[in-house]
KOLRO-649372 format. One record per residue: x, y, z of N, C-alpha, C in turn; residue in three letters. Coordinates in steps of 0.02 Angstrom, whole numbers, padded with zeros to 5 digits, always signed. Each point is the difference from the previous one (the first is absolute). Example, Ala and Ser with C-alpha at 12.3 -4.5 7.8 and 13.67 -1.06 7.14 Angstrom:
+00660-00284+00390-00045+00059+00000+00045+00060+00000ala-00018+00053-00036+00042+00059+00003-00039+00055+00037ser
***
This chain:
+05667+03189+00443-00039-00012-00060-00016+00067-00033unk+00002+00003-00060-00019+00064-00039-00056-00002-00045unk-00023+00058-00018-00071-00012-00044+00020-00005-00040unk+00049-00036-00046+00006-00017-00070+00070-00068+00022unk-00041-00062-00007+00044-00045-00028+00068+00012-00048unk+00060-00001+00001+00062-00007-00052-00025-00055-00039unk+00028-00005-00060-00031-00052-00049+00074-00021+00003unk+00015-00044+00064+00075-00037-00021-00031-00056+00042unk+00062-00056+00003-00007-00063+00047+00013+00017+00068unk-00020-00038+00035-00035-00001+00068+00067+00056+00039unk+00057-00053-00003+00075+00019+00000+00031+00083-00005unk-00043+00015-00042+00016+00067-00040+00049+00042+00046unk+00063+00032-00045+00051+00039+00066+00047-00038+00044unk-00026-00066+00021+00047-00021+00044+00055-00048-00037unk+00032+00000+00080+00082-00004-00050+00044-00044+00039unk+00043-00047+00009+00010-00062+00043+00031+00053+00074unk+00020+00067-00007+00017-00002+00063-00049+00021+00061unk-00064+00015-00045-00068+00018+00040-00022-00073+00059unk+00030-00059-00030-00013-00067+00024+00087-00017+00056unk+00049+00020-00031+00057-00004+00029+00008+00034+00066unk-00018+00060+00016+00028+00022+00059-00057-00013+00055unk-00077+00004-00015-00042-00043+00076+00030-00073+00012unk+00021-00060-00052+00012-00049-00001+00084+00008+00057unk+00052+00034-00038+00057+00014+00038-00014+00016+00081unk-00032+00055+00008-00026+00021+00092-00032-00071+00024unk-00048-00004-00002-00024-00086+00008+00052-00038+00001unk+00060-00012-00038+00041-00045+00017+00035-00007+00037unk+00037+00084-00005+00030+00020+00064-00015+00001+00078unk-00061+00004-00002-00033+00004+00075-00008-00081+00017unk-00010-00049-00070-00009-00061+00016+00076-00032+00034unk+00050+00018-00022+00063-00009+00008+00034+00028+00074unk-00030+00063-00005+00008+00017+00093-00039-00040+00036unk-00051-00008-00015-00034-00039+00060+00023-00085+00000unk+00040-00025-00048+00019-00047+00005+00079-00039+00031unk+00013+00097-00008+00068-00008+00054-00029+00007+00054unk-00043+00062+00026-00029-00006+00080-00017-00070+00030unk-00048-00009-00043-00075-00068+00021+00045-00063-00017unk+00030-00001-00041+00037-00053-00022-00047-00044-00080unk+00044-00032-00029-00030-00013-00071-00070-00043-00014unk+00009-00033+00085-00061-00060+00007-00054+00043-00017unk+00012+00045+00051-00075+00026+00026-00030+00056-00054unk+00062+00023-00033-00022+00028-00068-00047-00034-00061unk+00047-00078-00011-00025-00038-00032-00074-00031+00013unk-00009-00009+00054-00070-00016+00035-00056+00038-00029unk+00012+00057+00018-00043+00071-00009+00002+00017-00080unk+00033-00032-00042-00008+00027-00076-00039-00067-00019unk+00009-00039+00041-00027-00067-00040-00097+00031+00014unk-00022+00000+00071-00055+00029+00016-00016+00040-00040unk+00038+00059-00026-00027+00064-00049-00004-00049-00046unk+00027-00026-00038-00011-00027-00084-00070-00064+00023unk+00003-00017+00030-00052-00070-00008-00061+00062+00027unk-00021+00043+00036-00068+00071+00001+00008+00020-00056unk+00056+00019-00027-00010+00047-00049-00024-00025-00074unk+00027-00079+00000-00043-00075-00041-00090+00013+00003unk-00007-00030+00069-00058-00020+00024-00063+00088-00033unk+00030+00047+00019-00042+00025-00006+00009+00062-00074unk+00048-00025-00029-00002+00013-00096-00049-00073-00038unk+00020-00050+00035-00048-00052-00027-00074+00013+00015unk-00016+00009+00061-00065+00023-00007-00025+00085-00033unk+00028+00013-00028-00018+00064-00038+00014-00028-00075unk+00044-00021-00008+00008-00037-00056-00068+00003-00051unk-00043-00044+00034-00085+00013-00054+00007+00036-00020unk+00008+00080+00046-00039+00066-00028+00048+00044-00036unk+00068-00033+00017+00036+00025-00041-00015-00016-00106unk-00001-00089+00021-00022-00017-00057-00046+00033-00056unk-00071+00001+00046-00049+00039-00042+00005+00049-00027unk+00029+00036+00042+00038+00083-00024+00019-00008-00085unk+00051-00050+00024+00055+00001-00073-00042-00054-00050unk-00049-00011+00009-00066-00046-00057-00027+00052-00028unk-00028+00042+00040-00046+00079-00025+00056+00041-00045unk+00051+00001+00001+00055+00046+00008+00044-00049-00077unk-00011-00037-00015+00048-00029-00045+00067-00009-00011unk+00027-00006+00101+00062-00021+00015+00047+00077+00011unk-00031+00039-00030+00044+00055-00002+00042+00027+00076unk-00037-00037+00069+00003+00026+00048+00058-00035+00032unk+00040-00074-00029+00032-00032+00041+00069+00026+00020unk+00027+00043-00026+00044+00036+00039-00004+00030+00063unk-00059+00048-00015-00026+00028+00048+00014-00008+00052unk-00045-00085+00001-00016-00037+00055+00043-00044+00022unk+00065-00032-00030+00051-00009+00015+00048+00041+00060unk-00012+00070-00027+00024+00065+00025-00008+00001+00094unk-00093-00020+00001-00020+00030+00048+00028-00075+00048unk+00000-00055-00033+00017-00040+00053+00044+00002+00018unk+00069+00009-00040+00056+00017+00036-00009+00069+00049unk-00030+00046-00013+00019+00045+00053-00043-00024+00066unk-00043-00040-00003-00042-00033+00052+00044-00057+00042unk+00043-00036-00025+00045-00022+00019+00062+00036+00034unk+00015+00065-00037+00042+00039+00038-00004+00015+00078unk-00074+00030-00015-00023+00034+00069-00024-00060+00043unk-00004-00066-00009-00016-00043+00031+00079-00044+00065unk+00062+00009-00065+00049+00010+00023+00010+00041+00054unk-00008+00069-00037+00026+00033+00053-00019-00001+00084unk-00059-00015-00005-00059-00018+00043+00023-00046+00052unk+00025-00048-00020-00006-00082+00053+00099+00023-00001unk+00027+00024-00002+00065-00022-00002+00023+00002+00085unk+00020-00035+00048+00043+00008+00068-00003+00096+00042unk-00036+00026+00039+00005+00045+00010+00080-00003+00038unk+00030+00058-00007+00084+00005+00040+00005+00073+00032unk+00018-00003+00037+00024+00084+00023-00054+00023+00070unk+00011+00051-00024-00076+00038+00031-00070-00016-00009unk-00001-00018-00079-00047-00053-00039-00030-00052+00060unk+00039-00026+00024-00029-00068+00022-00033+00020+00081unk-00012+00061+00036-00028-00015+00047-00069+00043-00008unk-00005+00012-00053-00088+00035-00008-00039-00073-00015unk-00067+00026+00031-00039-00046-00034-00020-00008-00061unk-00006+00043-00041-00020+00029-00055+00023-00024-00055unk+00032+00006-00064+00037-00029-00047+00044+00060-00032unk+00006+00059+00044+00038+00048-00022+00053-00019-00065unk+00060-00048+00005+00036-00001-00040-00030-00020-00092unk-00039-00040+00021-00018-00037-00079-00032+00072-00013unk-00040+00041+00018-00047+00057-00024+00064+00052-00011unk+00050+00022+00048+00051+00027-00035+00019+00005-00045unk+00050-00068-00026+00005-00044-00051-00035+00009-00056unk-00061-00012+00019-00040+00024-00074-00002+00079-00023unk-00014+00037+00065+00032+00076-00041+00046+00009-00026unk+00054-00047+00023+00078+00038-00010-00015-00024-00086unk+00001-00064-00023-00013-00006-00075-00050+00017-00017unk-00056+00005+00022-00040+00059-00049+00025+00043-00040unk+00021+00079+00071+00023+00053-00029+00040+00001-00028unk+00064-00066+00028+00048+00005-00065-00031-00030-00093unk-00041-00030-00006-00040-00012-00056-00034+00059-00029unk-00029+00043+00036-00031+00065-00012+00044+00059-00023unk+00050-00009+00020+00056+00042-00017+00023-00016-00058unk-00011-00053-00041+00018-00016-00051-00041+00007-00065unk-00046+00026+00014-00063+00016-00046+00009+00065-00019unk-00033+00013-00034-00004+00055-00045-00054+00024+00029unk-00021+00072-00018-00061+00032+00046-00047-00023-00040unk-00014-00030-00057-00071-00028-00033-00025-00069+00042unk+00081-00009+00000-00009-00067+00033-00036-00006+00078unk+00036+00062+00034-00022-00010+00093-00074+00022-00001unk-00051+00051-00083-00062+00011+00005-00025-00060+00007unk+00031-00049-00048-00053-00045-00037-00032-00036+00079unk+00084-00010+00034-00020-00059+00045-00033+00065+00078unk-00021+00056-00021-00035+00029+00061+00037+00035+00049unk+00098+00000-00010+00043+00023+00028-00023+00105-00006unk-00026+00012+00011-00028+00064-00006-00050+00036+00035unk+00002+00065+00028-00029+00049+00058-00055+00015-00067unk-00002-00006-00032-00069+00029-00049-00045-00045-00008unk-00075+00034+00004-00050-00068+00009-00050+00030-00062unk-00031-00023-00016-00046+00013-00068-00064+00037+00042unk-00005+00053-00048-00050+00065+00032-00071-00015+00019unk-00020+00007+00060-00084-00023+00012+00001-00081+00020unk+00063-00026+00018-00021-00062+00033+00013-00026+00082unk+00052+00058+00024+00024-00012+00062-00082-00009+00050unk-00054+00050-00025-00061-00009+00057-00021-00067+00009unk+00008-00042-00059-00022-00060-00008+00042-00052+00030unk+00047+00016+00005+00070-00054+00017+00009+00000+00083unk-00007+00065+00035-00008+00023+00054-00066-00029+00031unk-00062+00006-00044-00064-00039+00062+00009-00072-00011unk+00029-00042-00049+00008-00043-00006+00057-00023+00079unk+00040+00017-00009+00059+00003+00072-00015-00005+00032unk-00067+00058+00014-00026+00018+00085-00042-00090-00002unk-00023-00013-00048-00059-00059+00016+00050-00074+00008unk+00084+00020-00012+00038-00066+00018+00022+00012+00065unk-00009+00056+00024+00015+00022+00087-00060-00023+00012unk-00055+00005-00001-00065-00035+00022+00004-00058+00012unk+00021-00041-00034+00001-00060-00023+00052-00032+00042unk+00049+00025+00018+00063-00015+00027-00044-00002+00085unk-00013+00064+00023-00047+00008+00052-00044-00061+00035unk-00027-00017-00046-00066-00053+00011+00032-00065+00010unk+00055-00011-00030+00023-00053-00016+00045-00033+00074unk+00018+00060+00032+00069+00014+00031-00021-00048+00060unk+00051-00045+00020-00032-00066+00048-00043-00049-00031unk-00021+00021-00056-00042-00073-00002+00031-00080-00025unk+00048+00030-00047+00045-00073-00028+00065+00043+00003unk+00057-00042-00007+00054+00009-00028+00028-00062-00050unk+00051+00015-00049+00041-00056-00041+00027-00054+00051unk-00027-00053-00014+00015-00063+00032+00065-00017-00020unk+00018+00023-00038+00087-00003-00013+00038+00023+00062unk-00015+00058+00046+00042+00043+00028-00020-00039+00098unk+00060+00024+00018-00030+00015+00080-00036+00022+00031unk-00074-00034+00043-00053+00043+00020+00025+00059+00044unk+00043-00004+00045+00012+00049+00036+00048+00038-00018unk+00027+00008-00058+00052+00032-00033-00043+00076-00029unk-00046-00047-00037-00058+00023-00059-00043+00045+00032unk-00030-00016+00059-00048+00036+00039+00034+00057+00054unk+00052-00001-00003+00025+00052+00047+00022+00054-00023unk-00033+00063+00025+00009+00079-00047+00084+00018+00055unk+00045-00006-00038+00062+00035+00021+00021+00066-00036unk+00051+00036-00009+00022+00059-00032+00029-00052-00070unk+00039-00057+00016+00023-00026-00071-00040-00006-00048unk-00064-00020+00027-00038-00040-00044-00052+00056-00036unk+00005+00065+00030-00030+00061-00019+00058+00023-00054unk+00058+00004+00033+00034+00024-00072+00012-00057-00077unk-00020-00054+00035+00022-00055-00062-00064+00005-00051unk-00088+00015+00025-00028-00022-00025-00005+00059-00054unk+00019+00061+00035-00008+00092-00030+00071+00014-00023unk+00045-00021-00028+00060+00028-00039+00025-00053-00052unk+00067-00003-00021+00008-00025-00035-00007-00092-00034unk+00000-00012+00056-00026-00061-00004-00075-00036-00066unk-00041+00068+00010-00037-00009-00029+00016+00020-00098unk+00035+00058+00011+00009+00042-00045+00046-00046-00057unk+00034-00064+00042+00052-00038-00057-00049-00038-00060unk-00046-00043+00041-00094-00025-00036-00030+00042-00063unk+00021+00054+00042-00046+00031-00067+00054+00009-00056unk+00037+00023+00004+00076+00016-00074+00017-00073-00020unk-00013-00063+00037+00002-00057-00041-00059-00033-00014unk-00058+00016+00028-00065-00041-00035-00037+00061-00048unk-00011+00068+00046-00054+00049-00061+00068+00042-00041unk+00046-00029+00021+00063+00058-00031+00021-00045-00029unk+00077-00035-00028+00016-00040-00040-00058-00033-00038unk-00021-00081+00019-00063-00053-00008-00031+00051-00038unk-00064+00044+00021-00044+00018-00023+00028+00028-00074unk+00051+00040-00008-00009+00025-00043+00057-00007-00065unk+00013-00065+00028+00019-00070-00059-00046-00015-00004unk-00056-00042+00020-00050-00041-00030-00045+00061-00038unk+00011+00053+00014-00066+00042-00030+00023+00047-00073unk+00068-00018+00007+00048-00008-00062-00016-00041-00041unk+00007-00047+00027+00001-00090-00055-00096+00011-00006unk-00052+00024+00053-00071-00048-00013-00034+00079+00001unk+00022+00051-00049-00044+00084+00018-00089-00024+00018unk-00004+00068+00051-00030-00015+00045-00061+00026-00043unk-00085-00053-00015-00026-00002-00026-00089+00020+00037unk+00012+00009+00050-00055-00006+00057-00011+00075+00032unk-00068+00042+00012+00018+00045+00036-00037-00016+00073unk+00014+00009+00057-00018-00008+00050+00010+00075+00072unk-00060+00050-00014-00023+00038+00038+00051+00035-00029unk+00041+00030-00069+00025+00034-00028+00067-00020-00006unk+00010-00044+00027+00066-00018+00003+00023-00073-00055unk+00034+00009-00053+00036-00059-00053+00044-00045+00030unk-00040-00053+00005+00029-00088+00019-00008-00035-00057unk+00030-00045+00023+00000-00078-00046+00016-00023+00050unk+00042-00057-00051+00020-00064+00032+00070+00012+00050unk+00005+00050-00009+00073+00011+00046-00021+00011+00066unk-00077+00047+00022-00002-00006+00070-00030-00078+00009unk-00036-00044-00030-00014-00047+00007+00037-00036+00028unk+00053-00017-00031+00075-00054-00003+00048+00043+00082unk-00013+00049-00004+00044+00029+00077-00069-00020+00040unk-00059+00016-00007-00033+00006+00058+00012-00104+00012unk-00017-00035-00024+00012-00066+00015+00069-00033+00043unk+00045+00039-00043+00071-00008+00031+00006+00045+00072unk-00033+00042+00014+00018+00017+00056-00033-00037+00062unk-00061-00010-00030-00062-00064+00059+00049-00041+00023unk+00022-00039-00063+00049-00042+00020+00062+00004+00033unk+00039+00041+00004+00049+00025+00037-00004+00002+00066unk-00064+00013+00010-00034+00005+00068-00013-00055+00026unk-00057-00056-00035-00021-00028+00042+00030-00077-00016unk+00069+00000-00035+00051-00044-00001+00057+00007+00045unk+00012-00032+00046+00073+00023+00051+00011-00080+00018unk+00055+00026+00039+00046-00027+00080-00009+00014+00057unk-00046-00037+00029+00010+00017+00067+00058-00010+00033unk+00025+00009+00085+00034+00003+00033+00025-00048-00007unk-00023-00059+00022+00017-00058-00014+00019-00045-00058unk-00005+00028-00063+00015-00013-00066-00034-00059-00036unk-00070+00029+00019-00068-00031-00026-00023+00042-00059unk-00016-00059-00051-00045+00052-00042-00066+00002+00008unk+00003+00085+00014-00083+00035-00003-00027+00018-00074unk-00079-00020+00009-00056+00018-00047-00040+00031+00038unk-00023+00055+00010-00036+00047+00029-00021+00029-00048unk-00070-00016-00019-00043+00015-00060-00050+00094+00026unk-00001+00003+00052-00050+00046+00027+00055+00065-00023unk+00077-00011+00057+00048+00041-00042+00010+00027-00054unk-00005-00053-00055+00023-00004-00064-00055+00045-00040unk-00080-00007+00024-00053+00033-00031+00013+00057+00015unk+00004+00028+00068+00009+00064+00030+00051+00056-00032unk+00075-00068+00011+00048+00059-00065-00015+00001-00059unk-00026-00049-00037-00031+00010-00061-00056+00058-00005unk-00035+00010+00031-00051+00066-00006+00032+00072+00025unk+00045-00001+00021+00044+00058+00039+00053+00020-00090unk+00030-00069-00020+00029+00024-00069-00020+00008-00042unk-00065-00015+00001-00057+00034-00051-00011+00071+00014unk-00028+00016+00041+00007+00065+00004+00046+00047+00020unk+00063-00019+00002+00061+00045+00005+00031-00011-00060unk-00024-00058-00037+00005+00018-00085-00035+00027-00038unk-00064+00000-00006-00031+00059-00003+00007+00082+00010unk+00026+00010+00042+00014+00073+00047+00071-00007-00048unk+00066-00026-00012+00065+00010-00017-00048+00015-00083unk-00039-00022-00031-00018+00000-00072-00044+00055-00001unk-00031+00010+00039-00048+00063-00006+00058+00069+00007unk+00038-00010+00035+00032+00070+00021+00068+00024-00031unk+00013-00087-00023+00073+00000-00041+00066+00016+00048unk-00004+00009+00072+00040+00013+00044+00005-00061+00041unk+00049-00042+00017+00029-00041+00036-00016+00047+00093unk-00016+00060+00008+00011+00039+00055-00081-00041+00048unk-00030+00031-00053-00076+00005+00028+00003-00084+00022unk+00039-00044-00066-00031-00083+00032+00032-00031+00063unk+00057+00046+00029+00030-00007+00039-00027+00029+00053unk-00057+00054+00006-00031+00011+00058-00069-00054+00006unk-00035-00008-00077-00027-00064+00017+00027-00072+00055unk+00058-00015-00016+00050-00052+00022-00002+00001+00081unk-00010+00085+00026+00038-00016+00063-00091+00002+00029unk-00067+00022-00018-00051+00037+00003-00015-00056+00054unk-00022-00073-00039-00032-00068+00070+00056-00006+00032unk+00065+00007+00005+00030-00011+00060+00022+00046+00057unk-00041+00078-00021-00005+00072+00032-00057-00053+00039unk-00040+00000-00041-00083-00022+00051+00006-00056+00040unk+00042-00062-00014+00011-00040+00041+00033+00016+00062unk+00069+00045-00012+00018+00018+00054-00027+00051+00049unk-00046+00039-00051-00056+00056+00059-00061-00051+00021unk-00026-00067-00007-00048-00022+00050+00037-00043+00039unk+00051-00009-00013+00048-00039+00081+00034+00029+00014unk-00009+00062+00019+00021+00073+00051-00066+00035+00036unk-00053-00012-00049-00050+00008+00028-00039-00073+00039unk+00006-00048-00009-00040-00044+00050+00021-00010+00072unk
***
C-alpha cells in the first residue's frame, strides 16, 4: 500500500498474463497430482475446495456488499479479483499431497504451491506495483517501534494461549505436539505465502477500489483491512476435518480474526509486507515457546 492512492480502477496495471501464469502452475501441479493420486482423488479434493471456498465467500458476501453500497460499486472488480485469488490458494491448498509431500504432517506442498505462484506473480509487477502490495525491505520512518511492541504483545498472547484450545478442525495430537516440523512450518514460509495473498495482493486491491479513509494509531485503513480481516477469521474457522466433516469453530474464527486485524494494521502502518510477516509468525513463536516450556 502507498501513501497516495493511483486515481485508476481497482485493476490498474494488470494484464491477463498477471492472472495466466499462477492459474497455469496450479494447473500443472493439479495435473501431476492427478497422474500420481489418480483423477478421482483429484476430483474429490477440488470439489471440497470450491464448495469452502463457496461457503465461506458467501458468508463474507454481506461485508463485501456494504463495502460496494458506501463505495458506489466502484469496488466490484476488486472484489471479484480477491475471490478468485482466494480460490486459487484454496486450490492449491486441498489438492492430493504426492512425493515427499505426502509423508509430513504438515501441508508443506499446498504452502509451497502457493509460493511458487506468488513469486511467480510478483515477478510480474512492476516495482510500483511490488510497493503498493508491501513487496519491499523499506518501512515508513518512525513506525517499526510501534509494529515491533505490537509483535512482542502477539508472542504474549500466543504464550498464554499455548495449550488452552486448539482448531477443532485439526488433530488433537497432531496440533499439540511441539516437533522440529511443526517449528519450522509455523516460523517460515508457510506463513509468509498468507501474508503476499491476504495483506499483499487482497489488501491492496481493495484499498485501491475502497482508499483507505480511517486513521488507526497512525496507520491508513478502510475497508480493505476490514474485508481481509473478516476473510481471514473465516479461512480459519471454516475447514475439513479429517474425516470430511464440516467445521464451524467460531472461537478460531474470532481469534484469527483479531490476529488479522492487527497484522493488518502493522502491514498498513509500516507499508512493509516484512514486519506483517513477523507479526504472522509472533502467536505461533509464543504458542510454541509455552509447549516447550510446560
Amino acid at each position: 500500500m502507498t501513501d497516495r492512492i493511483p486515481p485508476h480502477p481497482p485493476y490498474a496495471g494488470l494484464h491477463w498474463h498477471h492472472a495466466a501464469l499462477p492459474i497455469a502452475i496450479v494447473m500443472i501441479a493439479t495435473a501431476s497430482a492427478a497422474i500420481i493420486s489418480g483423477a478421482a482423488a483429484v476430483f474429490a479434493q477440488m470439489q471440497m475446495a470450491l464448495l469452502i471456498s463457496g461457503i465461506i465467500l458467501l458468508l463474507w458476501a454481506p461485508f463485501a456488499a456494504l463495502a460496494l453500497a458506501r463505495h458506489h460499486w466502484v469496488g466490484t472488480a476488486a472484489l471479484g479479483i480477491v475471490a478468485a485469488l482466494f480460490a486459487l490458494n484454496l486450490v492449491s491448498l486441498t489438492l492430493p499431497r504426492v512425493g515427499v509431500f505426502a509423508g509430513f504432517d504438515w501441508n508443506w506442498q499446498g504452502k509451497t504451491l502457493d509460493l511458487i505462484w506468488c513469486l511467480a506473480l510478483i515477478a510480474l509487477l512492476s516495482r510500483d506495483q511490488r510497493c503498493e502490495i508491501g513487496w519491499t525491505w523499506r518501512t515508513r520512518p518512525g513506525t517499526l517501534g510501534e509494529a515491533f511492541l505490537n509483535i512482542g504483545i502477539l508472542v504474549v498472547a500466543g504464550y498464554l494461549l499455548a495449550g488452552n484450545w486448539s482448531p477443532a478442525a485439526y488433530d488433537a495430537e497432531r496440533v499439540s505436539s511441539l516437533t522440529l516440523e511443526r517449528i519450522l512450518f509455523d516460523t517460515t514460509h508457510p506463513n509468509l505465502v498468507e501474508e503476499i495473498v491476504f495483506r499483499g495482493f487482497m489488501l491492496a486491491l481493495l484499498d485501491r477500489a475502497f482508499p483507505p479513509r480511517w486513521t488507526i494509531w497512525r496507520a491508513q485503513v478502510g475497508w480493505g483491512l476490514v474485508l481481509t480481516t473478516i476473510l481471514f477469521g473465516l479461512v480459519h474457522g471454516v475447514s475439513v476435518s479429517p474425516d470430511g466433516a464440516l467445521v464451524f469453530d467460531p472461537v478460531w474464527l474470532f481469534a484469527s480474526a483479531v490476529m488479522g486485524f492487527v497484522i493488518g494494521w502493522v502491514r498498513a502502518l509500516t507499508g512493509s509486507l516484512w514486519p506483517a510477516f513477523l507479526a504472522h509468525c509472533a502467536p505461533e513463536t509464543g504458542i510454541l515457546l509455552g509447549m516447550w516450556l510446560r
